[in-house]
N, C-alpha and C positions, 0 to 999 in steps of 0.2 A: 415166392422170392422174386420174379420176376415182377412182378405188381409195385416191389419197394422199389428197383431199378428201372422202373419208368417211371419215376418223381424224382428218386437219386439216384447222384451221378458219383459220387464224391468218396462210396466206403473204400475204407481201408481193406487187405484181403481178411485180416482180423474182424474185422465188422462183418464180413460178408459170410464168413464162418458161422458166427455166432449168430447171427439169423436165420443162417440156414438151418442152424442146431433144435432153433424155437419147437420147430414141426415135429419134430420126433419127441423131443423133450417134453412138451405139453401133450401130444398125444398118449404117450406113457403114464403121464402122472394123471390125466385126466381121467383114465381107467380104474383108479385108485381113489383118486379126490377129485370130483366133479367139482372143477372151477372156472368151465366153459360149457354153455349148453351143445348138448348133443349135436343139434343143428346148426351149429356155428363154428364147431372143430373141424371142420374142412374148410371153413372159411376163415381161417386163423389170418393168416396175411392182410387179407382186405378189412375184416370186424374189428380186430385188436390191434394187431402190429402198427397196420398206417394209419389206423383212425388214432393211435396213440402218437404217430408218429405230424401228425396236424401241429401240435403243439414246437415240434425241432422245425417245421417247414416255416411257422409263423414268429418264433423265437429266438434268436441266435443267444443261449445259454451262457456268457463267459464259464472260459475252466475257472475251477476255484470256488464256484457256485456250490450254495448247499441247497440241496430239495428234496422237500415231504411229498410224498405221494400218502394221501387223504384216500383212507377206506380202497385199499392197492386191490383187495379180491384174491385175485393169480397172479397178480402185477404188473396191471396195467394203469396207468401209463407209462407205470415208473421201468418194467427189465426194457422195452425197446428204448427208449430214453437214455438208458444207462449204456445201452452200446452205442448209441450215436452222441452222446456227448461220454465221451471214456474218462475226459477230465475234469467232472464235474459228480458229486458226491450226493447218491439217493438216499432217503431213509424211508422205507416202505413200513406203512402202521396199518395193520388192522386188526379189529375186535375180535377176530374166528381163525384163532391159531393154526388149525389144518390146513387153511387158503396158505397161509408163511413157510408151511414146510413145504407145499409145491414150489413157491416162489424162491426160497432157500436154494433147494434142489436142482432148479430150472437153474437159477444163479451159477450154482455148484456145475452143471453140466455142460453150461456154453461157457466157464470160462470169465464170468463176470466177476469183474473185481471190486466195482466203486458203491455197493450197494448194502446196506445194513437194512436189518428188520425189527420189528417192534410188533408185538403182542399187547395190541393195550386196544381202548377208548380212544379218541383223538384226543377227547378233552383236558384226555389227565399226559399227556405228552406236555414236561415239564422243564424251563428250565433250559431251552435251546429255542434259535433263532435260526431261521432259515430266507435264505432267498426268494426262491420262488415257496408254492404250496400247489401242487399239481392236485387233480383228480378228474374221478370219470364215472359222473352222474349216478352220486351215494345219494344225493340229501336235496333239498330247495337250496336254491341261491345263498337266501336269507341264514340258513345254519352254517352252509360252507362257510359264508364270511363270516361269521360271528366263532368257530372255530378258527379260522384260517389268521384275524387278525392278531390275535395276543400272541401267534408263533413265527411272526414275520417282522425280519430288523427293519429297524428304520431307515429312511431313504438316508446314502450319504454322496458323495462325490462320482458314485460309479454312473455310469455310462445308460444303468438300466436302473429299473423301478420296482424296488420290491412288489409284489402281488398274489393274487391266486388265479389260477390260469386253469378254468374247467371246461369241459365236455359235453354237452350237452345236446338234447335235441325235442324238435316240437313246438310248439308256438308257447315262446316263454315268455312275452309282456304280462302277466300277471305277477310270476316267478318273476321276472325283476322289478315290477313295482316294488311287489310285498318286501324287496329285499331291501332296501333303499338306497342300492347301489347305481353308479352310472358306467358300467363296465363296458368296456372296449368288446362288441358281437362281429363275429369273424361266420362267414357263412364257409363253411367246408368244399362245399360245391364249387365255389369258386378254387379251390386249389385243387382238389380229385374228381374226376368226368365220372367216375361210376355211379351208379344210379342209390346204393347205399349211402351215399353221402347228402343224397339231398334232405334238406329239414334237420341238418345238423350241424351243430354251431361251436365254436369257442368263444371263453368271455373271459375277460380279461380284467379283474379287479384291483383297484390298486387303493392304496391307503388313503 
């Protein structure tokens, strides 16, 4: 927790709660449904929380905002997202049902409120429009967007650009040739000094 509060300054004591809640919460259910490797549930803060939290430090989310979190796992990026924008509405989709009931549950345990879940395919997610389209390194570039654009509104009057805003890491000039996108590459490093973040990226695709 102290890792999130040397980046941010700004939680609420409600936000500060419900992160701190993560640790216990995921360590519980990870015993149950392995939705974090072994070697990385002690590094829950650093691997998933801030590396999810890259995306709020580079994004100022308007409330009101609706967002897909793309192949969520245990629900990342989308539960720490969901507490640092409270006013702003997740919808977490994945293909492997048991990952949803941790995420449900985790939900359920810190007290999140802004978050819905889906049991599906991305593909067949019908019929709704969303702001952003969050994820964290399911697929190549080239699928994400090809998923990501039929469920993203069209640009209007607001302030921001709808997009897909992913996670990523490793030398991915092939992964964006083959995609034929020109997205917005955010190196990590440059926002968090620990040594986990270098060779990891965010990319920022917009219509």
């Amino acid at each position: 927790m102290e890792l999130l509060l040397k980046y941010f300054s700004e939680f609420s004591p409600e936000q500060i709660r419900q992160f701190q809640l993560l640790d216990g919460l995921y360590k519980e259910w990870n015993e149950k449904i392995n939705v974090i490797s072994r070697k990385d549930i002690d590094s829950l803060y650093e691997k998933h929380v801030l590396h999810s939290l890259s995306i709020a430090a580079t994004f100022d989310i308007p409330d009101g905002c609706e967002v897909i979190d793309l192949g969520t796992g245990g629900g990342f990026p989308g539960i720490p997202l969901a507490i640092f924008f409270p006013n702003v509405k997740f919808h977490l989709v994945d293909s492997i049902g048991k990952k949803l009931k941790v995420v449900e549950a985790v939900a359920e345990g810190a007290g999140i409120k802004n978050i819905t879940t889906q049991h599906s395919r991305i593909e067949d997610v019908k019929n709704r429009k969303f702001d952003f389209v969050v994820s964290r390194a399911v697929a190549p570039l080239k699928d994400l967007w090809r998923w990501s654009k039929p469920l993203l509104k069209i640009k209007t009057a607001a302030e921001f650009t709808p997009g897909l805003i992913c996670l990523k890491g490793g030398d991915l000039a092939v992964e964006v040739q083959e995609s034929m996108t020109r997205p917005r590459v955010i190196e990590l490093s440059e926002i968090f000094a620990e040594s986990f973040f270098k060779e990891k990226f965010l990319l920022y695709v917009t219509r």
